[in-house]
Every structure is written in C-alpha cells, then in structure tokens.
C-alpha positions as CSV (number, residue, x, y, z in Angstrom):
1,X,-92.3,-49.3,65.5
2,X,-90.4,-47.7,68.1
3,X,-89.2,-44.2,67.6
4,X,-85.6,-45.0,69.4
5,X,-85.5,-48.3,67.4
6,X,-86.1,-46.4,63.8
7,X,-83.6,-43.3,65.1
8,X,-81.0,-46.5,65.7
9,X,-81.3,-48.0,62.8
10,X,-81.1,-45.0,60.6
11,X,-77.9,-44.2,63.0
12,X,-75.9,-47.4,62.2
13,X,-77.5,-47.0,58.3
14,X,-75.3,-43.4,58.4
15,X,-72.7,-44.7,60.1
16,X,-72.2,-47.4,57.6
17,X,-73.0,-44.9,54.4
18,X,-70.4,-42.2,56.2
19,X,-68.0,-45.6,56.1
20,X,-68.5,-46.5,52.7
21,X,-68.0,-43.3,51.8
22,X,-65.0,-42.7,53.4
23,X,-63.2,-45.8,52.3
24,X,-64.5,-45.7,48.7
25,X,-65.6,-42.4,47.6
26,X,-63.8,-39.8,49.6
27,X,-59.9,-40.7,48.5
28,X,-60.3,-40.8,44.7
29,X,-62.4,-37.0,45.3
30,X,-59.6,-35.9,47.6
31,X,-57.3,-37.7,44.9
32,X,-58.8,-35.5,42.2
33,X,-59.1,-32.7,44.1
34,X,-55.4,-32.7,45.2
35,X,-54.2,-33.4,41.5
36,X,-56.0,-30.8,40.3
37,X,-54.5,-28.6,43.1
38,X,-51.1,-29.9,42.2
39,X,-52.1,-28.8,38.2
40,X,-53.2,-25.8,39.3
41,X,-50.0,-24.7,41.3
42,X,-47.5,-26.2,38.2
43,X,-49.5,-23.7,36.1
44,X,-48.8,-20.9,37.8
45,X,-45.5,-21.9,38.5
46,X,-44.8,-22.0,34.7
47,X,-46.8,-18.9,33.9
48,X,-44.0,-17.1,36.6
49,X,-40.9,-18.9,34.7
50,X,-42.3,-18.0,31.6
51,X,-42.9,-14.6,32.7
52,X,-39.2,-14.3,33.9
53,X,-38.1,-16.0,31.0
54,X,-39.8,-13.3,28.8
55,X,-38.4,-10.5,30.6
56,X,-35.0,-11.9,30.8
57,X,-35.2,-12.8,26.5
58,X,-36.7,-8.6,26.3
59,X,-33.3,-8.1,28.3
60,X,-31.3,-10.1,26.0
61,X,-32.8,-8.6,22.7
62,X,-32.6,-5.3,24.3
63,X,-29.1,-5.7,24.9
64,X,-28.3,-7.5,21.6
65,X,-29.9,-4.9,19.2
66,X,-28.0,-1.8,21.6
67,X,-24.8,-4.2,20.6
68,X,-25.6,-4.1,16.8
69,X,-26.9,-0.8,16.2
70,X,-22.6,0.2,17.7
71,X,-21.4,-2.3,15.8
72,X,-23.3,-1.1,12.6
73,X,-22.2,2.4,13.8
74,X,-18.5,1.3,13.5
75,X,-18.8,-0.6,10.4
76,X,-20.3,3.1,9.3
77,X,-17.2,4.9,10.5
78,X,-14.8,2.6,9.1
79,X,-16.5,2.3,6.0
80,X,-16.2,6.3,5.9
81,X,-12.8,6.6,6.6
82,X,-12.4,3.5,4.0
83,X,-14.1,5.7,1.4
84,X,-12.4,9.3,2.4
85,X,-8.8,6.9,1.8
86,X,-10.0,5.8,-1.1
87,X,-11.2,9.0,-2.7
88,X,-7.8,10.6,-1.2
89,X,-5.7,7.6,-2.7
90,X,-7.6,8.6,-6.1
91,X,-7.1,12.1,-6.3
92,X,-2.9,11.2,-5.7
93,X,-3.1,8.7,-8.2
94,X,-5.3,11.4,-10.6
95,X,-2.5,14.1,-9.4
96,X,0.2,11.8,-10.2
97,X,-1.0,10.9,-14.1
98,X,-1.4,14.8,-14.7
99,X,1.8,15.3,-13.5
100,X,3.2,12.3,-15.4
101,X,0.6,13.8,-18.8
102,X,2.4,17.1,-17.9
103,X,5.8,16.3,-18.5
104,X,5.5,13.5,-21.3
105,X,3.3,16.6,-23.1
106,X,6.4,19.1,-21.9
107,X,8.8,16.4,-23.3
108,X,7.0,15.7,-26.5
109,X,6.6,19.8,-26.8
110,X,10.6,20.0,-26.3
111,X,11.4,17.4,-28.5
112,X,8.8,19.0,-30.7
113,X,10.2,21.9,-30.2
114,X,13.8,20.4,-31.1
115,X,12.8,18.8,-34.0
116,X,11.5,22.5,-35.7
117,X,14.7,24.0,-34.6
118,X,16.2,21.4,-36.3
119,X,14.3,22.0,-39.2
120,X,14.6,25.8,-39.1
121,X,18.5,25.4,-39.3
122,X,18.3,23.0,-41.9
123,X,15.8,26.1,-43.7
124,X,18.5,28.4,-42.7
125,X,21.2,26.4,-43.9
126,X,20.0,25.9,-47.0
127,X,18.6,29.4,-47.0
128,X,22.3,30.7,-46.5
129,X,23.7,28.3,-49.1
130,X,21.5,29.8,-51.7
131,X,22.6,32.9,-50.7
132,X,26.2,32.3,-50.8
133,X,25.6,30.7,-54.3
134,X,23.4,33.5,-55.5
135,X,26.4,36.0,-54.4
136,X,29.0,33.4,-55.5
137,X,27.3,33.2,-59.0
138,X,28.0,29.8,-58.7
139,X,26.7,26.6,-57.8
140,X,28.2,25.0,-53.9
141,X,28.6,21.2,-54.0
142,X,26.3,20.5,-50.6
143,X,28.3,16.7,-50.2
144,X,31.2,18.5,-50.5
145,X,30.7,21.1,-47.7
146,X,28.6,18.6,-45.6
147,X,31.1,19.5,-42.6
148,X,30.8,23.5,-43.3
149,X,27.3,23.2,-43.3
150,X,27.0,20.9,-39.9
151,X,29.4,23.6,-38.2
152,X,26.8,26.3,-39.3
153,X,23.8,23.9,-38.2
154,X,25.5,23.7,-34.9
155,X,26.2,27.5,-34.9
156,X,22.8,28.4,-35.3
C-alpha cells in the first residue's frame, strides 16, 4: 500500500466523518447549547426583576408601615382629646348633680326649716294660749279663736 493512497483515503474518510457530523451531530449540540444559553440568560434576567421587584415591595412596605405608624399616631391623638372631652364632659355633668344635690338639700333644709318654724309657732301658740288661760283662770275655746290664733301664728 501506497502511503499517498492510505493519506487519501483517510482524507475523504475525515472529510466525510467532519460531514456527517456537521449535518447530524453538530445542530442538535449547537441547539442545546444555544437553549441552554437562552435558559441561562432568562435566569438572570428574572433573578434582576426579582431583585428590583424586592427592593421596590421593601420600598412599598417601608413606605406603608411609615403611613401606619402616623395614622396610629393620630388615632392616638384623637383618641386623647376624645378621652380629655370625655373626662371634662364628666366632671360638668358631676358639677352639675352637686350643684343640682346642693340646692334640692338647701330646698329640703328650707322647707325643713319652714316646717319647724311652723311647728315652733304652733308650740308658741299653744304655749301663749296656756298662758293667757292660766292668767285668765279660765279655759279659751281654741275653735272659737281659730282666727286670733292664725293672726298670732302669722305674727310670730
């Protein structure tokens, strides 16, 4: 065997194996190799959005909790003033039954009190009728000076 004739023959053998290869195994590599690629970039393309996404929800929760700690803050304040109204409204209300207490106990003491002057002049009155009928020595009808003893009732 010839040297050139082997060289040629393993030449045309490569040539055809390079060709086979090309045609049939090269594009589904390059096919896998490109999808893979194409996985590869997605992935990083969605671990970007997802890190934007994350910073932009840490933005929105940032924001959100600043929004209710004022808004708890005001509900404080108005629940304070609520409560200072309140306890102001009660201590009117408190002043206004110990004023009201006051005067219905002044009231009942004057009536009170007009009920025993009542009674002392009805003591008195009957005090000065015995005393008249002791000086007398006789005995005063009290139906009979009902008037005379109203006028001194009045008097006294």
């Amino acid at each position: 065997m010839n040297l050139n004739a082997t060289l040629f023959a393993q030449l045309i053998v490569f040539f055809i194996l390079a060709w086979v290869t090309m045609q049939f195994v090269w594009p589904p590599i390059v096919k896998a190799l490109d999808e893979r690629a194409q996985k590869i970039a997605d992935g990083l393309a969605a671990a970007d959005k997802a890190k934007t996404d994350l910073a932009h929800a840490e933005k929105k929760a940032v924001d959100e909790l600043k929004k209710a700690r004022e808004s708890a803050a005001e509900l404080r304040v108005g629940a304070e003033k609520q409560g200072t109204q309140i306890v102001e409204e009660a201590r009117a209300e408190a002043a206004r039954i110990v004023a009201a207490a006051r005067e219905a106990a002044e009231a009942e003491a004057g009536v009170a009190a007009q009920r025993a002057r009542e009674a002392l002049r009805e003591q008195v009155a009957t005090l000065a009728v015995a005393g008249a009928e002791k000086i007398l020595r006789k005995e005063i009808n009290a139906q009979a000076h009902a008037d005379l003893l109203a006028q001194l009732k009045s008097e006294l």
